[in-house]
mmCIF file of the C-alpha atoms, coordinates in Angstrom:
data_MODEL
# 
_entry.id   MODEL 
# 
loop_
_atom_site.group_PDB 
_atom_site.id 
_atom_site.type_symbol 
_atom_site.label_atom_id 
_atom_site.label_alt_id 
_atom_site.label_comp_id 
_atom_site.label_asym_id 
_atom_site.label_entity_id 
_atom_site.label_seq_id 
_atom_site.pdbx_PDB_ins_code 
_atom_site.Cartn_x 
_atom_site.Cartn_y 
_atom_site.Cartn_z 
_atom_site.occupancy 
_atom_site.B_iso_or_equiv 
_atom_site.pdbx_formal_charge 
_atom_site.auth_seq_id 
_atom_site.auth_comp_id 
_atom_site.auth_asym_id 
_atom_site.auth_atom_id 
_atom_site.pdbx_PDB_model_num 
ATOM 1   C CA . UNK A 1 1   ? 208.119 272.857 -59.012 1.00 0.00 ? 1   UNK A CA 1 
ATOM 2   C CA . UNK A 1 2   ? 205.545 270.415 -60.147 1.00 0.00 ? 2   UNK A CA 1 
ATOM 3   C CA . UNK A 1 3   ? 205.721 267.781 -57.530 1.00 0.00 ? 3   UNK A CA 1 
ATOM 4   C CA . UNK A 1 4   ? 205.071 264.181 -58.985 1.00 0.00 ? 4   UNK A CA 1 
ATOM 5   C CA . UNK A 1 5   ? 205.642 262.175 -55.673 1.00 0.00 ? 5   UNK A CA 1 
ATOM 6   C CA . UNK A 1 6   ? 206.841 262.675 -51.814 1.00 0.00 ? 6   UNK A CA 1 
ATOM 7   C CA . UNK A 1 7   ? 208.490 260.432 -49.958 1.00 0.00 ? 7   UNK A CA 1 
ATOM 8   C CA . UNK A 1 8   ? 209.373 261.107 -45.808 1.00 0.00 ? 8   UNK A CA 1 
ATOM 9   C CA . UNK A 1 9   ? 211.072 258.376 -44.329 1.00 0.00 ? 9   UNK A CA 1 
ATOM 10  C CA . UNK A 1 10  ? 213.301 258.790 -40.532 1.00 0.00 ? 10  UNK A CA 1 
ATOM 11  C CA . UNK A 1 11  ? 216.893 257.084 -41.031 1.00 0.00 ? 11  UNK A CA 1 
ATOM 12  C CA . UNK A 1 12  ? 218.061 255.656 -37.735 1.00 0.00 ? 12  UNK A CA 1 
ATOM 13  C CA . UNK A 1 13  ? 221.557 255.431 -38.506 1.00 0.00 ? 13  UNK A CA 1 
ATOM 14  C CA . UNK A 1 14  ? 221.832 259.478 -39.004 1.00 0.00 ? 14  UNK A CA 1 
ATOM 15  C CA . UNK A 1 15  ? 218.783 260.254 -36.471 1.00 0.00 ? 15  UNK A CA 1 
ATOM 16  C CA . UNK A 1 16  ? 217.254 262.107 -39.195 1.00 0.00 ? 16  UNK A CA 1 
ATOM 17  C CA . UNK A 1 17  ? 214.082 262.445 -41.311 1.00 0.00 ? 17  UNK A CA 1 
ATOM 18  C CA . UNK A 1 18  ? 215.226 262.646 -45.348 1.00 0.00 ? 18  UNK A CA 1 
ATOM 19  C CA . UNK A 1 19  ? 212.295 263.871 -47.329 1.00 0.00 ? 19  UNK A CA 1 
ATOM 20  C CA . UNK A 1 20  ? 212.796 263.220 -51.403 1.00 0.00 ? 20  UNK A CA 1 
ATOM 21  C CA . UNK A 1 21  ? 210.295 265.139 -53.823 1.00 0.00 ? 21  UNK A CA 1 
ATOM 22  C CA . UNK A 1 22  ? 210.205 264.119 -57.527 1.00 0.00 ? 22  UNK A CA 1 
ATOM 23  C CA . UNK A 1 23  ? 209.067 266.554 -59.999 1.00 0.00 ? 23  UNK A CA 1 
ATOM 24  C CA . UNK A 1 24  ? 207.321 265.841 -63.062 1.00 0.00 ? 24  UNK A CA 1 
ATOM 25  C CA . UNK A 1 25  ? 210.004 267.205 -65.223 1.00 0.00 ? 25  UNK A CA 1 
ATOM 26  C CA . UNK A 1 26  ? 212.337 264.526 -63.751 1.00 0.00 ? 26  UNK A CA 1 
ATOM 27  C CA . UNK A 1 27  ? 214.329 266.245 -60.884 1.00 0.00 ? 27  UNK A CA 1 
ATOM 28  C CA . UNK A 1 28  ? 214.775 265.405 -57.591 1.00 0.00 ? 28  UNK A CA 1 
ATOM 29  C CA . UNK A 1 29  ? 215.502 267.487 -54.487 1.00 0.00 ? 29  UNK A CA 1 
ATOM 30  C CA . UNK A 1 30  ? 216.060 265.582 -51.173 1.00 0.00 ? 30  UNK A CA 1 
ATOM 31  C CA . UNK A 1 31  ? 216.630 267.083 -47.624 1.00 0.00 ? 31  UNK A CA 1 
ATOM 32  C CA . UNK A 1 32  ? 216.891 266.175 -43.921 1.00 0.00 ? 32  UNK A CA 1 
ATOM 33  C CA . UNK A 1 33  ? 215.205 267.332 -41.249 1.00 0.00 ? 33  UNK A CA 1 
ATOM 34  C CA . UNK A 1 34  ? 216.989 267.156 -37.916 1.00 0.00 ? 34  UNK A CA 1 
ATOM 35  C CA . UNK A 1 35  ? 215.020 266.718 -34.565 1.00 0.00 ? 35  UNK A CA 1 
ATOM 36  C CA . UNK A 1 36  ? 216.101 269.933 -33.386 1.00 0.00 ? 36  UNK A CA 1 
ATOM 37  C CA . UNK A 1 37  ? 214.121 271.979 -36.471 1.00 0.00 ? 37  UNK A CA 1 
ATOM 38  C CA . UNK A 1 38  ? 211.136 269.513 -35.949 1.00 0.00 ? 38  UNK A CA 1 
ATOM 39  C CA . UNK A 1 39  ? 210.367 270.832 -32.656 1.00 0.00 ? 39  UNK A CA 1 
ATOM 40  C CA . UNK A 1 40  ? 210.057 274.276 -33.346 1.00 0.00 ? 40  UNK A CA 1 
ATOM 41  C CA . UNK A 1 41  ? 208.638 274.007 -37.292 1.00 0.00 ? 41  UNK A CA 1 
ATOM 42  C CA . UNK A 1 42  ? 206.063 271.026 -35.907 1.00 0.00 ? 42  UNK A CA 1 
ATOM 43  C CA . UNK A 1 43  ? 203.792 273.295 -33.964 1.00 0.00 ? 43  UNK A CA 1 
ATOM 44  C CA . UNK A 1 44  ? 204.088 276.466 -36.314 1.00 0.00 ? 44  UNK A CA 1 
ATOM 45  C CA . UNK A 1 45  ? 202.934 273.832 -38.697 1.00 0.00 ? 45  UNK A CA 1 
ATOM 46  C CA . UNK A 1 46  ? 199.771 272.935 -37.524 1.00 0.00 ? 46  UNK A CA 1 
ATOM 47  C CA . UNK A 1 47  ? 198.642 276.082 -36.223 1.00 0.00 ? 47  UNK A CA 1 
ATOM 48  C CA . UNK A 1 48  ? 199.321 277.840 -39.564 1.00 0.00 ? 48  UNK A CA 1 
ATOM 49  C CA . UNK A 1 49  ? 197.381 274.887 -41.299 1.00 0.00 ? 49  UNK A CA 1 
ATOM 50  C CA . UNK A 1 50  ? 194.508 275.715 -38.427 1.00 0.00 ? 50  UNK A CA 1 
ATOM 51  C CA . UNK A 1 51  ? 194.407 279.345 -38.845 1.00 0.00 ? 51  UNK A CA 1 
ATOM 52  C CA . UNK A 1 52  ? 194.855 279.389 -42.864 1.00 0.00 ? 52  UNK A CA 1 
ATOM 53  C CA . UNK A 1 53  ? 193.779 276.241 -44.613 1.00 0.00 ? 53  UNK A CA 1 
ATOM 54  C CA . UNK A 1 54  ? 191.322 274.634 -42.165 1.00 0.00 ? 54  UNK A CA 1 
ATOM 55  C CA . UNK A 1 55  ? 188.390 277.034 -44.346 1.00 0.00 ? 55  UNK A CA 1 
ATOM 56  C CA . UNK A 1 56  ? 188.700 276.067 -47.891 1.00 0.00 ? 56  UNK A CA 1 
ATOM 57  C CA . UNK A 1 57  ? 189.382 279.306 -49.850 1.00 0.00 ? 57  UNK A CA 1 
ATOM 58  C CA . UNK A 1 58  ? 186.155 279.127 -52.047 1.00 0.00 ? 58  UNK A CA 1 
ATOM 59  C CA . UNK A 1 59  ? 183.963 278.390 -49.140 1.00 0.00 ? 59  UNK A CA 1 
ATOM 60  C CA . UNK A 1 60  ? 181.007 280.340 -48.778 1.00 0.00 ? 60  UNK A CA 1 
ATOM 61  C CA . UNK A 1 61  ? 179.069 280.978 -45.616 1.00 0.00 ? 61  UNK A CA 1 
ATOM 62  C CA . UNK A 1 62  ? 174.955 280.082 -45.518 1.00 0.00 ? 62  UNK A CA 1 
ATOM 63  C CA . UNK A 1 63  ? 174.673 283.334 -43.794 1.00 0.00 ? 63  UNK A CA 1 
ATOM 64  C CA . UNK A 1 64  ? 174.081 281.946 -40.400 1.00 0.00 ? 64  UNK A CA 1 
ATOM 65  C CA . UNK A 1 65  ? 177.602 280.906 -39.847 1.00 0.00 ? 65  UNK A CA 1 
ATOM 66  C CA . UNK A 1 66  ? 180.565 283.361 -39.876 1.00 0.00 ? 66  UNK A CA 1 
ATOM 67  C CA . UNK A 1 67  ? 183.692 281.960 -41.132 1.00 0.00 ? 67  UNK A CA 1 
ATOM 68  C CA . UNK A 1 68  ? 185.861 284.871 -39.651 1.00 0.00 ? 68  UNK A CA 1 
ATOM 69  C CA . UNK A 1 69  ? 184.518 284.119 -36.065 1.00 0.00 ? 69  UNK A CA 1 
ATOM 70  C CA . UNK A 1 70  ? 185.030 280.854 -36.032 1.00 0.00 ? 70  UNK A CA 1 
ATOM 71  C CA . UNK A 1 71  ? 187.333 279.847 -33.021 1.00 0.00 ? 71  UNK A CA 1 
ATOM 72  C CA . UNK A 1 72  ? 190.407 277.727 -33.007 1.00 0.00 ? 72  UNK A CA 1 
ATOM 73  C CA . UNK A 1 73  ? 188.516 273.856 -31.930 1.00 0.00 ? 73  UNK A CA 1 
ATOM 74  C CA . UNK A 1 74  ? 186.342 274.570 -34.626 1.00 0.00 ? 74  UNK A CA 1 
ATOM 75  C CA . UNK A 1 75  ? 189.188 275.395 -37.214 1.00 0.00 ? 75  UNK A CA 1 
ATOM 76  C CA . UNK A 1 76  ? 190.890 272.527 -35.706 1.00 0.00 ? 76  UNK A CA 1 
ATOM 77  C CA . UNK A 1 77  ? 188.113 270.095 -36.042 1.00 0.00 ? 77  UNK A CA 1 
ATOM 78  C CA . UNK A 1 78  ? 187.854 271.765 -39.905 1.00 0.00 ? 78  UNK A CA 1 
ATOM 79  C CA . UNK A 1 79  ? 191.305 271.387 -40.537 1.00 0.00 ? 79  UNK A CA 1 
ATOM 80  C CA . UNK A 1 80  ? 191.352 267.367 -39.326 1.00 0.00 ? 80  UNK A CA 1 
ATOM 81  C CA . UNK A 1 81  ? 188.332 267.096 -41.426 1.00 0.00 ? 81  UNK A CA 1 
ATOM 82  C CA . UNK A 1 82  ? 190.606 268.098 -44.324 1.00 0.00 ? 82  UNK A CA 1 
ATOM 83  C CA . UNK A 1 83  ? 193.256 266.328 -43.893 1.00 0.00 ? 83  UNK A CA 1 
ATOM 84  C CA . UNK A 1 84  ? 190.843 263.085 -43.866 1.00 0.00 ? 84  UNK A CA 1 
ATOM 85  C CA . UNK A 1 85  ? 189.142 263.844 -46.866 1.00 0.00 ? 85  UNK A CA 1 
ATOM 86  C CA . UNK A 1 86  ? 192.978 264.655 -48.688 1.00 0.00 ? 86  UNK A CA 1 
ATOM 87  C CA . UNK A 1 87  ? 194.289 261.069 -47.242 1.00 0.00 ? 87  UNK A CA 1 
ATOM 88  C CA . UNK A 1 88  ? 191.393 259.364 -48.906 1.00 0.00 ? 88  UNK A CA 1 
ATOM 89  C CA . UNK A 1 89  ? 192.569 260.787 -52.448 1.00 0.00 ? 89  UNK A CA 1 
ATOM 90  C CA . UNK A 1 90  ? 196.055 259.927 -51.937 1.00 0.00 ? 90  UNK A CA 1 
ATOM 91  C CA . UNK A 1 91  ? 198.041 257.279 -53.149 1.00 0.00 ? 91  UNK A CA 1 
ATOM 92  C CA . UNK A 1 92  ? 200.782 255.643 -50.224 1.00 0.00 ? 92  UNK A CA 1 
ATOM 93  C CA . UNK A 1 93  ? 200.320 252.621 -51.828 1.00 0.00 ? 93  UNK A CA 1 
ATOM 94  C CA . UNK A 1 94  ? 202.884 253.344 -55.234 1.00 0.00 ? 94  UNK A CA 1 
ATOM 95  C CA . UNK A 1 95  ? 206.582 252.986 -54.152 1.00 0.00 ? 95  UNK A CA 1 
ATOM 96  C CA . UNK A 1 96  ? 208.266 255.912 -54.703 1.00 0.00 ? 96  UNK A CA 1 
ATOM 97  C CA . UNK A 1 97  ? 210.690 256.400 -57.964 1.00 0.00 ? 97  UNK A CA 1 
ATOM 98  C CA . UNK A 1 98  ? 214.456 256.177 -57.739 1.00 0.00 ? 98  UNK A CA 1 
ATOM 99  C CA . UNK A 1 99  ? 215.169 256.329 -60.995 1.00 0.00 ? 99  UNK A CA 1 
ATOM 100 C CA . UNK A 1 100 ? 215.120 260.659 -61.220 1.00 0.00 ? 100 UNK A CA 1 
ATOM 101 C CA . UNK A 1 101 ? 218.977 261.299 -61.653 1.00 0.00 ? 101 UNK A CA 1 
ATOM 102 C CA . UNK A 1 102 ? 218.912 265.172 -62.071 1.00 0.00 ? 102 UNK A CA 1 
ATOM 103 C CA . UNK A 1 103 ? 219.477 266.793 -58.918 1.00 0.00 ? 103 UNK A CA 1 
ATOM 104 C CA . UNK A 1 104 ? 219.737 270.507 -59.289 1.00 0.00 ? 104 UNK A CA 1 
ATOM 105 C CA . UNK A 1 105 ? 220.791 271.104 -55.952 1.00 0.00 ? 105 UNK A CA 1 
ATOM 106 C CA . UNK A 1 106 ? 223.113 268.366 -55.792 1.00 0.00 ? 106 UNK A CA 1 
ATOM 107 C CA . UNK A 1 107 ? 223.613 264.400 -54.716 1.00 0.00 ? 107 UNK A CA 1 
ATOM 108 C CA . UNK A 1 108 ? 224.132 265.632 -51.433 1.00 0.00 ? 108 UNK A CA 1 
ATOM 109 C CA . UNK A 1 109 ? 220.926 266.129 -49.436 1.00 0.00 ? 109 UNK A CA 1 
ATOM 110 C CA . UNK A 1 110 ? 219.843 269.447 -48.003 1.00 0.00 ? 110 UNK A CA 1 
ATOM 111 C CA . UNK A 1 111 ? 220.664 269.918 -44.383 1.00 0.00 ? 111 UNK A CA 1 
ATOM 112 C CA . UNK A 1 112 ? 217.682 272.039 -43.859 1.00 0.00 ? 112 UNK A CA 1 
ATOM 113 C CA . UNK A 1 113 ? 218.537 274.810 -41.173 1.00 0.00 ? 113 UNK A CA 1 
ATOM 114 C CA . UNK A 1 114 ? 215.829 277.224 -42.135 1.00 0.00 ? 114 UNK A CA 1 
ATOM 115 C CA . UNK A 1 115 ? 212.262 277.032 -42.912 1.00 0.00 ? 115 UNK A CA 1 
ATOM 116 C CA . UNK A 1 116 ? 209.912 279.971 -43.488 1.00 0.00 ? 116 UNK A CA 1 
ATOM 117 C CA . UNK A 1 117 ? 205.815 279.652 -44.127 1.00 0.00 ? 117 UNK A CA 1 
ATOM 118 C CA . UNK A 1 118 ? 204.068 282.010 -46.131 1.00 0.00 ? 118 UNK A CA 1 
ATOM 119 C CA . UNK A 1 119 ? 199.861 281.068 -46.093 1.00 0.00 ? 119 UNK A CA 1 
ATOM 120 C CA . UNK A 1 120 ? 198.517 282.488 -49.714 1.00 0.00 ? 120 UNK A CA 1 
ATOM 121 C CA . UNK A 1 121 ? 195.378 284.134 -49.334 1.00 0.00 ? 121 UNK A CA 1 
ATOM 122 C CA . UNK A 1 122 ? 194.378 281.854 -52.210 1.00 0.00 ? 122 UNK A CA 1 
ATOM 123 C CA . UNK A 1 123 ? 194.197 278.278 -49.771 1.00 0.00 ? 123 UNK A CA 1 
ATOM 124 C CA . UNK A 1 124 ? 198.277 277.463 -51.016 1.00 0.00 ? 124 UNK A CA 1 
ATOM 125 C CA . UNK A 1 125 ? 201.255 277.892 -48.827 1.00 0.00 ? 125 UNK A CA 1 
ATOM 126 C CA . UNK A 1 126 ? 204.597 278.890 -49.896 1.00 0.00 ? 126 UNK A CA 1 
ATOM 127 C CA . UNK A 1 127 ? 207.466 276.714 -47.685 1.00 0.00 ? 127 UNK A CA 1 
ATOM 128 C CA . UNK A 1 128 ? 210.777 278.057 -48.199 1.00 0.00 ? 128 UNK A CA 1 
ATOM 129 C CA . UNK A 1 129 ? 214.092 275.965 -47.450 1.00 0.00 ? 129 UNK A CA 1 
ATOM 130 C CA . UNK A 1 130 ? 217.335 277.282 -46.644 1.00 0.00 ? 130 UNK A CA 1 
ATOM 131 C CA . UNK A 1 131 ? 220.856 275.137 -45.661 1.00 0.00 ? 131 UNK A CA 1 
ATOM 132 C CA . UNK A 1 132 ? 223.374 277.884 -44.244 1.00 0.00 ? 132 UNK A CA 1 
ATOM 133 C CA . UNK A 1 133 ? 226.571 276.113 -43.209 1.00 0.00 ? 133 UNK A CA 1 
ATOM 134 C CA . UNK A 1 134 ? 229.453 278.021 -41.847 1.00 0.00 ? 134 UNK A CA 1 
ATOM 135 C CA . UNK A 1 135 ? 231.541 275.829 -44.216 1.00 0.00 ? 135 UNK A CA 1 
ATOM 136 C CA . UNK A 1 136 ? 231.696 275.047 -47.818 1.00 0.00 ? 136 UNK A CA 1 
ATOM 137 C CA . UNK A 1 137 ? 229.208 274.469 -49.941 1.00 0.00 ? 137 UNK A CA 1 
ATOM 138 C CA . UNK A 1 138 ? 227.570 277.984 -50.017 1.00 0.00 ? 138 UNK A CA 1 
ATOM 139 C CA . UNK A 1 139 ? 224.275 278.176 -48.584 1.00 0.00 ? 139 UNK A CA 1 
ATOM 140 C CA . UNK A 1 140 ? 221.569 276.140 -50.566 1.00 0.00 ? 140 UNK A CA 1 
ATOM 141 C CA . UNK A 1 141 ? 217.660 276.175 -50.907 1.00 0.00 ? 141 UNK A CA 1 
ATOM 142 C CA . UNK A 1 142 ? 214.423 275.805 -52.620 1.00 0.00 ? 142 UNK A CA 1 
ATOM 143 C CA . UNK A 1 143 ? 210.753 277.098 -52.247 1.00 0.00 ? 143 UNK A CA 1 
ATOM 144 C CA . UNK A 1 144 ? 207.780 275.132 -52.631 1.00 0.00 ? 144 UNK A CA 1 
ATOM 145 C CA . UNK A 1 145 ? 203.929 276.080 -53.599 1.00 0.00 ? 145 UNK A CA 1 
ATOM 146 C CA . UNK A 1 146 ? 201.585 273.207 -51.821 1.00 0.00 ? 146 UNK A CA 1 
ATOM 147 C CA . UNK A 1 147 ? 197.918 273.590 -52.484 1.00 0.00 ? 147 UNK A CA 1 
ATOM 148 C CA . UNK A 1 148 ? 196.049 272.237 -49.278 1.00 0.00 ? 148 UNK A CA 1 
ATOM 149 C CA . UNK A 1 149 ? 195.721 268.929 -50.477 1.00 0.00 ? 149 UNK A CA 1 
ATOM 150 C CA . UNK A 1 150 ? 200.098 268.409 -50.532 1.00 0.00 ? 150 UNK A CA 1 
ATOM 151 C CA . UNK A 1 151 ? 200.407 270.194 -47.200 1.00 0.00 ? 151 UNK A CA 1 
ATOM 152 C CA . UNK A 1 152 ? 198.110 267.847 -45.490 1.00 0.00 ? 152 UNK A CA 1 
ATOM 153 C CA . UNK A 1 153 ? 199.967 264.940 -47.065 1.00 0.00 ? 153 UNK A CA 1 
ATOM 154 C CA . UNK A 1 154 ? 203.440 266.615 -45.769 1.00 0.00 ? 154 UNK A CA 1 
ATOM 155 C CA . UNK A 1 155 ? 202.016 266.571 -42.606 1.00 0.00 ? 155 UNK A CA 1 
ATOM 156 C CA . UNK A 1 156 ? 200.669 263.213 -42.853 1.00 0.00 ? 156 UNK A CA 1 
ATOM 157 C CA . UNK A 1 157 ? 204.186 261.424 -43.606 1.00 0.00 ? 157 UNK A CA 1 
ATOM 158 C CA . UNK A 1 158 ? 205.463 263.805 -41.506 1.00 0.00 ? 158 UNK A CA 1 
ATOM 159 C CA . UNK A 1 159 ? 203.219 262.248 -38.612 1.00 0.00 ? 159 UNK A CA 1 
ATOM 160 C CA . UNK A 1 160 ? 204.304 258.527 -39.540 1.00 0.00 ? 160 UNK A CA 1 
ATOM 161 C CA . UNK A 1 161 ? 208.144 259.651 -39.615 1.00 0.00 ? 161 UNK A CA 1 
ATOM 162 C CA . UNK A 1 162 ? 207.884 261.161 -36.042 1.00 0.00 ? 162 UNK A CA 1 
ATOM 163 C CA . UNK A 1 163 ? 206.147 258.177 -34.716 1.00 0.00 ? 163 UNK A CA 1 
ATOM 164 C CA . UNK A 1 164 ? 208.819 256.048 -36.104 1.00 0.00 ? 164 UNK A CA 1 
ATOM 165 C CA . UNK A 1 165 ? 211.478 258.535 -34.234 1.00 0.00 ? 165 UNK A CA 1 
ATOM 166 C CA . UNK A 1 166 ? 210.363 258.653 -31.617 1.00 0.00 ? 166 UNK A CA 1 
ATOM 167 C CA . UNK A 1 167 ? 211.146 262.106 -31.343 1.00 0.00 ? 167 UNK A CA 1 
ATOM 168 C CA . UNK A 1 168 ? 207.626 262.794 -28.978 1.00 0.00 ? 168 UNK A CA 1 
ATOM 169 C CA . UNK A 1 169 ? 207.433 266.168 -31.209 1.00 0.00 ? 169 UNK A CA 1 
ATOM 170 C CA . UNK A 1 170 ? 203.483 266.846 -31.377 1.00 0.00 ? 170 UNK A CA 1 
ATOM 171 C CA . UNK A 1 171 ? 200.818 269.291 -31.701 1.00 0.00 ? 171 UNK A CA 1 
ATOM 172 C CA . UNK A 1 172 ? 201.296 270.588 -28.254 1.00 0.00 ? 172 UNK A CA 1 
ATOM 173 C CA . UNK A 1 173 ? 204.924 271.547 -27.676 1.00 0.00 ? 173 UNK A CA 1 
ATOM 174 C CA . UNK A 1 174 ? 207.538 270.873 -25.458 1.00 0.00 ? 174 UNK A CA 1 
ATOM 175 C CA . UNK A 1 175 ? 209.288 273.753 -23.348 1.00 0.00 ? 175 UNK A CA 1 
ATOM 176 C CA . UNK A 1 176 ? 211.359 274.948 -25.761 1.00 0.00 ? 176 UNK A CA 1 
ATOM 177 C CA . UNK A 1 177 ? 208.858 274.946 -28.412 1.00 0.00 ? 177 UNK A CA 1 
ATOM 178 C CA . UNK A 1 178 ? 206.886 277.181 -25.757 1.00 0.00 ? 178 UNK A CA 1 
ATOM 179 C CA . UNK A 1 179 ? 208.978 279.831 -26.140 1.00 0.00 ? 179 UNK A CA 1 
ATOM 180 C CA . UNK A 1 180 ? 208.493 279.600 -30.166 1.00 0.00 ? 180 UNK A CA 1 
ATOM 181 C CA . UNK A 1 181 ? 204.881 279.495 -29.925 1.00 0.00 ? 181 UNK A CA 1 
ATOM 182 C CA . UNK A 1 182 ? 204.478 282.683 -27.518 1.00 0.00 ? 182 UNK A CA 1 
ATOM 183 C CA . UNK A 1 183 ? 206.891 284.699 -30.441 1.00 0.00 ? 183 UNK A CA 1 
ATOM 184 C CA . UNK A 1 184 ? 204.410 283.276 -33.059 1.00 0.00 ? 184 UNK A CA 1 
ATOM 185 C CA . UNK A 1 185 ? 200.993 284.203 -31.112 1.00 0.00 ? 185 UNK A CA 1 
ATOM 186 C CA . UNK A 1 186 ? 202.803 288.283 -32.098 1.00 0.00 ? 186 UNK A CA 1 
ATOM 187 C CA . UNK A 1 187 ? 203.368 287.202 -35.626 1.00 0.00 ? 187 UNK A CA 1 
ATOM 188 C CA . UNK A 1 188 ? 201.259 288.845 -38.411 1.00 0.00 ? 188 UNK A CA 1 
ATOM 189 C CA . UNK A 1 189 ? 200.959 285.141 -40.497 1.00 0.00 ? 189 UNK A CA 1 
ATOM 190 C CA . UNK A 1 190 ? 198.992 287.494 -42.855 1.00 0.00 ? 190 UNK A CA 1 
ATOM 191 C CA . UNK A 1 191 ? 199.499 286.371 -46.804 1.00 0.00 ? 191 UNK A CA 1 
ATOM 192 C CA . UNK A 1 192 ? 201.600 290.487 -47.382 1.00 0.00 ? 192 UNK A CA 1 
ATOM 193 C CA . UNK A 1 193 ? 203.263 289.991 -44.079 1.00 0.00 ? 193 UNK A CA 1 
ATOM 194 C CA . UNK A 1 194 ? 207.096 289.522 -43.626 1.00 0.00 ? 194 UNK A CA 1 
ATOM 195 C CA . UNK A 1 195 ? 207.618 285.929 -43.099 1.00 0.00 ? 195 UNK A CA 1 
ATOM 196 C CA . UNK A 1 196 ? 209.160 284.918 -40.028 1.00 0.00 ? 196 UNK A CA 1 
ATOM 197 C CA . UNK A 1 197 ? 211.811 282.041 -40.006 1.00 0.00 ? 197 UNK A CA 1 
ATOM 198 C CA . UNK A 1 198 ? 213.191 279.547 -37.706 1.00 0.00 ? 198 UNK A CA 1 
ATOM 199 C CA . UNK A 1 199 ? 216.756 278.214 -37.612 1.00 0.00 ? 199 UNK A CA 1 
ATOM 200 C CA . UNK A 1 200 ? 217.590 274.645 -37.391 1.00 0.00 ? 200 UNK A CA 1 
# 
């Protein structure tokens, strides 16, 4: 999926955040992201972007730094260094397109209850989407390739939307989120590693 344009926006009337992506061949997928999956994908979020795209993958060391080694402020610092320099190069400023009429996963948007992240040892990440209902439609989904650059700007909108909510979702996580976090911290997040995923 060549993505064209993002838009993130949180809807007050459903207490939900709908994200639309256009593709360049025309299509458009949209999806919302309840509160509830926010709080647990949030954290996992940032510290996968931290541990796996803070490094750039081409980057080479001077041989009086080791890249390995370094520890998690300093990926973290890295990482919001990043993000920066990908905000600079992004556009916010054209409105996003209405005008894409084929849906391929229908006019109804994705009520994402699944998310799994998959860091590529080659500086993209794979983010899978999954909507299992008990009830009709069958389940539904998509996968996504971001290089850096789109993740950052996910989490960026991301950012704005949760502000807007007022959801208090950050970086450091609440106590449910805890209990997420201390599962991850056992997680191989390895690029051949099976991917672990959270339910909505």
């Amino acid at each position: 999926m060549d993505i064209r344009q993002l838009s993130v926006r949180y809807h007050q009337d459903h207490d939900r955040i709908l994200m639309r992506i256009n593709t360049s061949a025309g299509d458009e997928v949209q999806m919302w992201l309840t509160r509830r999956l926010l709080l647990s994908l949030w954290p996992l979020l940032n510290r996968v972007v931290i541990d796996h795209l803070a490094i750039p993958a081409d980057a080479r060391t001077d041989g009086f730094v080791d890249l390995a080694a370094m520890g998690p402020s300093t990926r973290k610092m890295l990482a919001d260094m990043r993000q920066q320099e990908a905000m600079q190069d992004a556009d916010f400023v054209t409105p996003y397109r209405n005008d894409s009429t084929n849906r391929p996963l229908g006019d109804t948007p994705l009520l994402v209850t699944e998310v799994s992240l998959t860091p590529k040892g080659d500086g993209l990440m794979l983010m899978n989407f999954k909507e299992q209902l008990d009830e009709p439609p069958p389940s539904r989904g998509f996968q996504l390739e971001l290089p850096a650059d789109l993740v950052f700007g996910i989490i960026q909108l991301l950012s704005q939307s949760l502000e807007q909510a007022q959801w208090k979702v950050g970086a450091e996580p609440s106590a449910p989120v805890h209990i997420v976090e201390a599962a991850a911290e056992e997680i191989d997040l390895s690029p051949d590693a099976t991917r672990p995923t959270y339910l909505n």
